[in-house]
C-alpha positions in Angstrom: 0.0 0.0 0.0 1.2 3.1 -0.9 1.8 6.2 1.6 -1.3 8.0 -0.3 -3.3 5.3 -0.1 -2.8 5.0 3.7 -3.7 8.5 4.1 -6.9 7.8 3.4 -7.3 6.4 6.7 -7.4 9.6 8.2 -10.4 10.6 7.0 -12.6 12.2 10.3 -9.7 11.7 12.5 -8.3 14.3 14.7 -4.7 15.2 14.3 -2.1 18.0 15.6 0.3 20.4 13.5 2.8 21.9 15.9 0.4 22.5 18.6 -2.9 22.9 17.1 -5.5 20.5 16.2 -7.7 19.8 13.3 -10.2 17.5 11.7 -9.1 15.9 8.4 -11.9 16.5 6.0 -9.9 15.6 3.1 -7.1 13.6 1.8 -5.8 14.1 -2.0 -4.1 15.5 -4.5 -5.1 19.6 -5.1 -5.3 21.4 -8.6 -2.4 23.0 -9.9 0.0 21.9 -6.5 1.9 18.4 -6.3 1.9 15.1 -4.2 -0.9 14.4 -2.0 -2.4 17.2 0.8 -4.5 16.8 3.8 -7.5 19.1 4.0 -8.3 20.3 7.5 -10.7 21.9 9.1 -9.0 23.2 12.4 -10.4 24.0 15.6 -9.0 27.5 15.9 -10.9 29.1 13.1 -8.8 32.0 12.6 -6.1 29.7 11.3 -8.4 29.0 8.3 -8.3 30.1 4.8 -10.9 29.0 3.0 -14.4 27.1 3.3 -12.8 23.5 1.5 -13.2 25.5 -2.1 -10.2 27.0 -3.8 -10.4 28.3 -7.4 -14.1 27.0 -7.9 -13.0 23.0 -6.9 -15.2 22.0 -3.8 -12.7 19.8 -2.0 -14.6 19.5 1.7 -17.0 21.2 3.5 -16.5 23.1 6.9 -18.9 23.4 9.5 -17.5 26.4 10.4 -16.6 29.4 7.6 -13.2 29.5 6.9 -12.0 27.4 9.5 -10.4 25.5 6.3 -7.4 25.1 5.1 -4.7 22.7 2.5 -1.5 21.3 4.6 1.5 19.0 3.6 1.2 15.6 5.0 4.3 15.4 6.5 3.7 18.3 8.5 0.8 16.7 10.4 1.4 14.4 13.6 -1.2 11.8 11.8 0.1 9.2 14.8 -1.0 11.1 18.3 -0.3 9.9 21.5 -1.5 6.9 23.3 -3.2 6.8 26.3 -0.6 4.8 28.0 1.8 7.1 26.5 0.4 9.8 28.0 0.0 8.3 31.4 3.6 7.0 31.8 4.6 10.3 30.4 2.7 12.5 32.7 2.9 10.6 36.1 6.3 10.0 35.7 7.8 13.4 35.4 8.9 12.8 31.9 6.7 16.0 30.7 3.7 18.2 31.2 0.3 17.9 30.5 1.0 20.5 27.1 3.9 18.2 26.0 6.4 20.7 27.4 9.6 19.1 29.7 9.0 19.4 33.2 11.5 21.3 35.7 14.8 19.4 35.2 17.4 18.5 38.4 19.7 21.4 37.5 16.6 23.6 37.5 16.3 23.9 41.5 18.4 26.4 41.8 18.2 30.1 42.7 20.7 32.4 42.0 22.5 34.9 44.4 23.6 38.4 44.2 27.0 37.0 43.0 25.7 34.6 41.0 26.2 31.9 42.7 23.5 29.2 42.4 22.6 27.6 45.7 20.8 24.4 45.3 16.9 24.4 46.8 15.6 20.8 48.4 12.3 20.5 47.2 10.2 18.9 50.7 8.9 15.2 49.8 9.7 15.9 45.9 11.5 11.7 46.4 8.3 10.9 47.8 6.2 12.7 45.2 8.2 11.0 42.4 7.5 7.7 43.2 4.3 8.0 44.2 3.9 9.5 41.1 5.9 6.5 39.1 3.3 4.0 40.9 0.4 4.0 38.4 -1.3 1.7 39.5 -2.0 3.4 42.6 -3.9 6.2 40.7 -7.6 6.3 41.3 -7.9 9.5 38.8 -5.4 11.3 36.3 -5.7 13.9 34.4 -4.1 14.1 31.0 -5.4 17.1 29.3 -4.1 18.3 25.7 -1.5 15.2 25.7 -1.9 14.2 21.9 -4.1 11.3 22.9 -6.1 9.9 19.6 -6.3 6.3 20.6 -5.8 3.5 23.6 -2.6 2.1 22.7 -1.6 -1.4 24.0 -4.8 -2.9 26.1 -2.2 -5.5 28.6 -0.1 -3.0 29.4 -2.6 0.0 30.1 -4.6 -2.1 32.0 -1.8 -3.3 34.6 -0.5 0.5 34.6 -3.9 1.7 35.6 -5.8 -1.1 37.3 -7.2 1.1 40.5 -7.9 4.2 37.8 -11.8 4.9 37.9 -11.9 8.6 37.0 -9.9 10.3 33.9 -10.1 13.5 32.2 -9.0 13.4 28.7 -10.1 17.4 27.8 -8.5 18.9 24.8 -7.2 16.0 22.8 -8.2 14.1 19.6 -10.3 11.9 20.4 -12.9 11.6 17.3 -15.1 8.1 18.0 -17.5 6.5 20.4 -15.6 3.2 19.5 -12.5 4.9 21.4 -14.3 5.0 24.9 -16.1 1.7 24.3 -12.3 -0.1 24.0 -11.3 2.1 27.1 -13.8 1.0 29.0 -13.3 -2.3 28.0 -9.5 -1.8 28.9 -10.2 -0.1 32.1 -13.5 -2.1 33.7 -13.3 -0.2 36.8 -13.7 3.2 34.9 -16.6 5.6 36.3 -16.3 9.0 35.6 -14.7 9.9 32.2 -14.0 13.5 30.8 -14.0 14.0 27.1 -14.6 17.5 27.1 -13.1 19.7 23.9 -13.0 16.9 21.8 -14.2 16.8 18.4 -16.7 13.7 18.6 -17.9 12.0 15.2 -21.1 10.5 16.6 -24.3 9.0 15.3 -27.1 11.3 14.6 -29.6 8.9 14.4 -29.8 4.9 16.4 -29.0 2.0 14.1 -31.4 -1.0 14.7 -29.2 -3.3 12.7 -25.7 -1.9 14.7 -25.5 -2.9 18.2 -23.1 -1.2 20.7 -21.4 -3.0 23.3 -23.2 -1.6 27.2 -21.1 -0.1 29.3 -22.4 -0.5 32.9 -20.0 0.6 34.7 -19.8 4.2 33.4 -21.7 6.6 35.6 -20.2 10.4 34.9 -20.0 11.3 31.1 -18.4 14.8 30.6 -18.6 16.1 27.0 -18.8 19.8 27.1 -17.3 21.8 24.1 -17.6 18.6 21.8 -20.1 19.9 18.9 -22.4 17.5 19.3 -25.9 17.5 19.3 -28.6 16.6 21.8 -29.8 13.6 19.4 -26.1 12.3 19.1 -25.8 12.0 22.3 -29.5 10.4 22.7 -28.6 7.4 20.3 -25.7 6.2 22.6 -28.2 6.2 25.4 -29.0 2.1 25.3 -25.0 1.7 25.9 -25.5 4.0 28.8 -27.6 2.0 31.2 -26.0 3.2 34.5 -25.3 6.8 34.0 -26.0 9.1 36.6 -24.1 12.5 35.5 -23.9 13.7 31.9 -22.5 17.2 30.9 -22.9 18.8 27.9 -22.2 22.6 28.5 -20.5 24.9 25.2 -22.2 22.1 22.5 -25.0 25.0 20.8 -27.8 22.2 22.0 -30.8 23.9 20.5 -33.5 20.9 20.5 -33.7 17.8 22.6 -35.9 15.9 20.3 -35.5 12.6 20.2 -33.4 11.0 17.3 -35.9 9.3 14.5 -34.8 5.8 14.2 -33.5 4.7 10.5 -36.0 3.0 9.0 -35.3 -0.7 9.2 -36.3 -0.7 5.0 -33.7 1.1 3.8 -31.6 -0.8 1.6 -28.0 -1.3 2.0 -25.1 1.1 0.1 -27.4 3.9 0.0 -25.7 6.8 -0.8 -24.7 9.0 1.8 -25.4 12.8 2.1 -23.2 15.3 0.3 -21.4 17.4 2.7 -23.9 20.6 1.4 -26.5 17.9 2.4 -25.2 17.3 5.6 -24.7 21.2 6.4 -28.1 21.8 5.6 -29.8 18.9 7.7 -29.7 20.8 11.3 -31.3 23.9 9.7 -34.0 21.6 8.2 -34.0 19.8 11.9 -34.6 23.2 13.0 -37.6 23.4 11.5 -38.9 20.5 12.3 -38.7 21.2 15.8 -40.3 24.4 15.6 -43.3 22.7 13.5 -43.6 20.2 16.2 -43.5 22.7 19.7 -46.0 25.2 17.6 -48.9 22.1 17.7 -50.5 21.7 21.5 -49.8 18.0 20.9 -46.5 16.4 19.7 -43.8 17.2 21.8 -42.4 14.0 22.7 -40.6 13.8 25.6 -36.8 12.2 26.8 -36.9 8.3 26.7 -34.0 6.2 28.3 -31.4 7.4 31.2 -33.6 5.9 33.8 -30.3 6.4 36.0 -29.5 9.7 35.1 -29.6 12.5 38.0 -27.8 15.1 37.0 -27.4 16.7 33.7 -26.3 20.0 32.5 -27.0 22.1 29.8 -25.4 25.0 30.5 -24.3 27.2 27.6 -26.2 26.2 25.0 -29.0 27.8 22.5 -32.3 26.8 24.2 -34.8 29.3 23.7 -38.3 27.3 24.8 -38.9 26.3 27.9 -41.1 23.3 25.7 -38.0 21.9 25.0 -36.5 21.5 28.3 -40.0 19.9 29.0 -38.6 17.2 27.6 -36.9 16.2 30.3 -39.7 16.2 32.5 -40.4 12.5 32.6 -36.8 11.7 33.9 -37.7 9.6 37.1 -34.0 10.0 38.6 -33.3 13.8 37.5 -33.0 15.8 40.7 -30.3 18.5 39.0 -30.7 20.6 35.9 -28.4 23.4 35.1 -29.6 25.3 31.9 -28.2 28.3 32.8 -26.8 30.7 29.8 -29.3 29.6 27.6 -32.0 32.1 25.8 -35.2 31.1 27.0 -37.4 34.1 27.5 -40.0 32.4 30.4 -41.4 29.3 31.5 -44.7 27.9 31.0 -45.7 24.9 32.2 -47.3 22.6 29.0 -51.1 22.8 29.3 -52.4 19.7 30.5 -54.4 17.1 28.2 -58.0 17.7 27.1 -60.3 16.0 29.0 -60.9 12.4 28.4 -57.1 11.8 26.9 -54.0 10.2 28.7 -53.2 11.2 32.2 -50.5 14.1 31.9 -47.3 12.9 31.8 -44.8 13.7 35.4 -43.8 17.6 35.7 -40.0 17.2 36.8 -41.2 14.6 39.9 -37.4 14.8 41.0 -35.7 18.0 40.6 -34.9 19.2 43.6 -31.6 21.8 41.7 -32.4 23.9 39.2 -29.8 26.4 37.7 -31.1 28.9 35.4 -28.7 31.4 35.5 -27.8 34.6 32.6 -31.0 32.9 30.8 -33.8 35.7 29.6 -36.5 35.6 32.4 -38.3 39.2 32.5 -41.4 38.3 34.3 -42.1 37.4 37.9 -44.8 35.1 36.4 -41.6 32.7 35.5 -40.7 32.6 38.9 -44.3 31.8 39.7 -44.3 29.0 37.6 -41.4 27.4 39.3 -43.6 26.8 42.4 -45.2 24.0 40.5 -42.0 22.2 40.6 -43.0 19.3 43.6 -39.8 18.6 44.6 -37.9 22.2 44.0 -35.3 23.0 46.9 -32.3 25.1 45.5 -32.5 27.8 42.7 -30.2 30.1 40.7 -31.5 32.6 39.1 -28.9 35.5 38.6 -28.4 37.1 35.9 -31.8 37.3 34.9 -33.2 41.0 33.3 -35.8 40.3 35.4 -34.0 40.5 38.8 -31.2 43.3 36.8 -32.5 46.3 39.0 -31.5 44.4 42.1 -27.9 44.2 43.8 -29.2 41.1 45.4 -31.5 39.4 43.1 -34.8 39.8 44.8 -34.2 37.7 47.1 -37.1 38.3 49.4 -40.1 37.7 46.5 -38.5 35.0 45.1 -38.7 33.2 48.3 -42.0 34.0 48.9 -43.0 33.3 45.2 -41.3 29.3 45.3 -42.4 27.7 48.5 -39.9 25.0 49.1 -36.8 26.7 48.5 -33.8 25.8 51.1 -30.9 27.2 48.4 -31.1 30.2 46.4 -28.6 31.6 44.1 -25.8 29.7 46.4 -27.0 30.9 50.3 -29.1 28.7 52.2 -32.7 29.8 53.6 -33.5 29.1 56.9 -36.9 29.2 58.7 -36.8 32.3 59.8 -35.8 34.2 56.5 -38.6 32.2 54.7 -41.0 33.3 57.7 -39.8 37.0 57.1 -39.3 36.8 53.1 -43.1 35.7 53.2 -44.2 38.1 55.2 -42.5 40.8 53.3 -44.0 39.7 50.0 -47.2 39.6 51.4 -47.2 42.7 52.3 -45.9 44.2 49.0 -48.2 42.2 46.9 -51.0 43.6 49.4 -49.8 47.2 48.8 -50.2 46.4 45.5 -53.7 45.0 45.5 -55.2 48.3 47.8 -55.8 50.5 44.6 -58.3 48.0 43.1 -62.0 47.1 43.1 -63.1 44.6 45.2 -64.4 42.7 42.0 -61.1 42.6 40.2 -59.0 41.5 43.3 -59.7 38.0 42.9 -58.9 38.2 39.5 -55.7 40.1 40.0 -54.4 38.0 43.1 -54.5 34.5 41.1 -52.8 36.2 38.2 -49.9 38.3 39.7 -49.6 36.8 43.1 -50.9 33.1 43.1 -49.3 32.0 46.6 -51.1 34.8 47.8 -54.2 32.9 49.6 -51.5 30.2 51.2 -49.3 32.8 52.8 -52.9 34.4 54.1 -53.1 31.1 55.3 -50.1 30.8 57.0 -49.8 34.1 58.1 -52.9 34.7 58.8 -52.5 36.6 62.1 -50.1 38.9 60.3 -53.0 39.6 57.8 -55.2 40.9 59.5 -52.8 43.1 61.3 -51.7 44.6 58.3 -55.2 45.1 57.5 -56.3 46.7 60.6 -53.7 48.9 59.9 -54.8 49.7 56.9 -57.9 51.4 58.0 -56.8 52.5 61.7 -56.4 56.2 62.4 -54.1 54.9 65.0 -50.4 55.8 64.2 -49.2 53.7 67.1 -50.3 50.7 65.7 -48.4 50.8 62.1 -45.2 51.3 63.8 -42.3 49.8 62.9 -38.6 49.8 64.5 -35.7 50.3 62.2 -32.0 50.8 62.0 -30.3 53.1 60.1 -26.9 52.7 59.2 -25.0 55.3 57.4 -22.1 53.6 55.7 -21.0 56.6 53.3 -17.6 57.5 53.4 -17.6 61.2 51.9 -16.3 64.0 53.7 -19.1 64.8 56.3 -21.0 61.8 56.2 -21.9 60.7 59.7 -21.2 56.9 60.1 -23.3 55.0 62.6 -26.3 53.4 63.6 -29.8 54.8 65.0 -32.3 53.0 65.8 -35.6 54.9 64.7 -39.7 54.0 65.1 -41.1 55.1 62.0 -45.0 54.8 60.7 -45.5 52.6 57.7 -46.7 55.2 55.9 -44.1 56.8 56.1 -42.8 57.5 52.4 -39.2 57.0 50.5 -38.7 60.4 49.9 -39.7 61.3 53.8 -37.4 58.5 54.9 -34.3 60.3 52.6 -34.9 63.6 54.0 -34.4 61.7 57.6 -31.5 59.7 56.2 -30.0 63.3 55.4 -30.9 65.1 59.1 -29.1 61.9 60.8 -26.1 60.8 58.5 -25.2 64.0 56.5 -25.8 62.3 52.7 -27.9 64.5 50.4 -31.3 63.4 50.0 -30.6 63.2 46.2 -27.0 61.3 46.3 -28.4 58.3 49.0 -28.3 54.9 48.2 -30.4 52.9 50.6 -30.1 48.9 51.1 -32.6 47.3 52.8 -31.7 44.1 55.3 -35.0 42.1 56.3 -34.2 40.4 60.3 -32.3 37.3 59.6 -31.9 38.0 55.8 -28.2 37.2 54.6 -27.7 40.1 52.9 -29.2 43.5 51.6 -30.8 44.5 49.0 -30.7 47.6 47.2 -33.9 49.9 46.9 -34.7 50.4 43.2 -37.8 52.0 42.6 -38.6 55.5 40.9 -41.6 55.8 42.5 -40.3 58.3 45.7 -44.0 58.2 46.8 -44.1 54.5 47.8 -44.5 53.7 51.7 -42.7 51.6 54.0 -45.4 49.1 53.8 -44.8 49.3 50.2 -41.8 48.5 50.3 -42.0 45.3 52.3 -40.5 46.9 55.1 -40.6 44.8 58.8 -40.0 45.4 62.0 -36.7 45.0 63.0 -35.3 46.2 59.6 -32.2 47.6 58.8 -31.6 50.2 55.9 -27.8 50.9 55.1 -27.4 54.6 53.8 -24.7 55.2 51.3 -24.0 58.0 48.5 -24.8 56.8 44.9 -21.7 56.9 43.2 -23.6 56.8 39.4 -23.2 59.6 37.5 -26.3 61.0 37.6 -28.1 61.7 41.3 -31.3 60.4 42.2 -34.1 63.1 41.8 -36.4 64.0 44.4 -40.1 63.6 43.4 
């Protein structure tokens, strides 16, 4: 066999020139040049010159434009590294996790004012060495951006790493499933495996007539910054029985449809698609998957990963809540991150039409949601999340609808999502949920005062829905807050604050005070105080507002100077922090 014909091996594989790795798309000779040239598509785009095209010849197609580009073969590292290579290599001091030599003997030295070198005695480096040298003691390793393309002798790994059940292979050139399926077969005691930044060539669809070897014992699968879709990653699910923990952050998941199974009566040596074929089927995907959320029926859900607890989707391009509602039926799923992803609210599906099927489970597991940085603009989104059964911790930062507050409304989303112990990374105990409640309650009432008695009903079960459970709870705290509401007694809508001037300008008055103030007392009324005690112009404050037991404070954002302490949520006990607005422009009095 000639060298070109052996070439054409590499077809789809990953391989490195100097330090940089590509995808060979092509392998042939090229118009008007001589000998035989790889085609690659590289994974730094900028290094690209073309789109597989030059002088009107379509040679490959890119997924990405211009991330192509024509390179000598005998510039390429076509071989890569082993996995045993890489090991030995990296857990025996021989070199670094970037290929680079690690610190030699003559090396620990430092050098004097006279330049004399004075030798340094590294503590335990002996020990570290051959602890180090002693593979088979490792339960994980790490060998990131080592080269690694494929296994490499099966004996031999599997006596240098018999204890090893985590690894994290990130950043090298890995390209096929059937790579992991002969580690695994290599390594029987593998568990957690990190393939992260690797350039996967895996099945869109399931294959009834190929069947995959299971792999049992593999419960964490890592695949973040792969380029792979969610269906890819669906089809391997029946040689995933066990997994527990799948990450697929950076990947531009935009659907989690299902993958259509090929149809069993397609005849062998069928073509296959063209590459302008293949670049257009995820835009005609696309469009299936709209056509299919826009119906009220259709929306199939996540089959398989029965085991699977934990699954993030951070980073991605979801923008429909409908399609992470596909992953409501997961029995085991307790945490979902989807944070970073464009979806502008969240609707739970309308149930079935009286007469069908039963609705199928609403997320009977989660107990951790992230959905950080997505687009939520509506306090309706947070009320939907209440109707999660098992919901516990949330993040939600990052959100425009929480961008007006330092602290991300802490208070109303506790009182909004009733079971929360977690949110946005600090724990809520029983007395912040009693206060946060409280607090909300009495916003949402201050709210609800303007309004006819025959739209209040209406009003509560649209803006407020937990409204009529925290009357419930808090019943006696009701009908205080509605005696006061039509007493002429000041005395009894009096509340005790602290105010805290924290403002470090030149005259400011740093201190507390502790202050009984009416609850009708207004924002602007409360500034002109805030000025009398700590010396801060009414128009430059900045006022934080820390509920009793609350964490931390949050910031008073409102335009509205006219709005009351009772307004504003405000308790007894309450601490306001007074500080001088450092934007640009002052607050105006109103």
């Amino acid at each position: 066999m000639t060298v070109a014909c052996g070439l054409f091996a590499l077809l789809g594989c990953r391989v490195l020139v100097g330090r940089h790795r590509a995808t060979v798309k092509y392998v042939g000779p090229v118009s008007g040049q001589e000998g035989t040239w790889l085609g690659l598509e590289w994974d730094d785009a900028s290094r690209g010159k073309h789109d597989g095209e030059v002088e009107g010849t379509k040679y490959f197609q890119c997924s990405r434009p211009g991330a192509g580009s024509f390179v000598r073969a005998e510039k390429v590292n076509t071989r890569g590294s082993s996995v045993l290579e890489a090991l030995l290599s990296r857990y025996s001091n021989k070199c670094g996790e970037l290929g680079l030599p690690d610190v030699q003997e003559e090396e620990l030295y430092v050098h004097t004012v006279r330049q004399r070198r004075v030798h340094i005695q590294v503590v335990g480096a002996d020990k570290i060495t051959s602890q180090q040298s002693q593979t088979q003691c490792l339960t994980s390793a790490r060998l990131v951006g080592a080269g690694i393309s494929h296994v490499g002798e099966a004996e031999a790994l599997a006596r240098a790493a018999v204890n090893l059940h985590e690894l994290d292979l990130t950043g090298n050139l890995v390209h096929s499933w059937d790579f992991v399926e002969e580690l695994v077969s290599v390594l029987p005691g593998l568990k957690i495996l990190n393939l992260s930044d690797n350039k996967l060539a895996l099945p869109h669809t399931p294959d009834p007539s190929c069947t995959r070897p299971s792999l049992p014992t593999l419960q964490a699968l890592v695949l973040n910054d792969c380029d792979i879709t969610w269906q890819q990653v669906a089809s391997l699910e029946p040689s995933l029985p066990c997994l527990e923990e799948l990450h697929l952050a950076g990947n531009a998941i935009h659907s989690l449809q299902p993958p259509c199974a090929l149809q069993p009566s397609q005849p062998q040596g069928t073509a296959t698609a063209t590459p302008a074929q293949q670049h257009q089927q995820p835009q005609r995907q696309q469009q299936q998957d709209a056509a299919e959320l826009s119906g009220v029926v259709g929306c199939r859900g996540v089959s398989g990963f029965q085991c699977l607890k934990v699954l993030s989707l951070e980073d991605n391009q979801l923008a429909d809540w409908q399609e992470v509602c596909r992953l409501s039926s997961l029995p085991a799923l307790h945490a979902l991150n989807i944070s970073n992803n464009p979806i502008p609210s969240i609707r739970r599906p309308a149930p079935p039409l009286e007469g069908s099927q039963e609705p199928a489970p609403y997320f009977p597991s989660l107990t951790t949601l992230f959905a950080a940085a997505c687009s939520l603009s509506s306090w309706a989104d947070v009320d939907e999340l209440n109707k999660l059964p098992a919901l516990q911790e949330l993040r939600l930062t990052g959100n425009p609808l929480l961008g007006q507050s330092k602290t991300g409304g802490r208070f109303e989303i506790i009182g909004r999502v009733g079971r929360l112990k977690m949110l946005n990374g600090s724990g809520v105990n029983a007395r912040e949920r009693t206060d946060a409640e409280i607090r909300y309650m009495q916003k949402a009432l201050s709210e609800m005062e303007g309004l006819p008695d025959s739209n209040k009903v209406a009003a509560v079960a649209r803006l407020h829905p937990r409204l009529p459970q925290l009357a419930q709870r808090h019943g006696a705290v009701l009908s205080t807050a509605a005696s006061t509401t039509t007493s002429s007694s000041i005395a009894s809508s009096m509340i005790e604050v602290t105010l805290t001037c924290v403002a470090t300008t030149p005259g400011a008055k740093m201190g507390s005070t502790k202050k009984k103030l009416p609850l009708t007392t207004t924002l602007a009324a409360l500034r002109t105080l805030c000025e009398k005690l700590c010396k801060v112009k009414a128009i430059s404050q900045k006022i934080s507002l820390r509920s009793p037991d609350a964490p931390f404070p949050e910031e008073i954002s409102t335009d509205d100077e006219k709005q009351t302490l009772r307004q504003l949520g405000m308790q007894d006990g309450a601490e306001l922090f007074i500080d001088e607005c450092v934007s640009e422009e002052p607050l105006t009095s109103q």
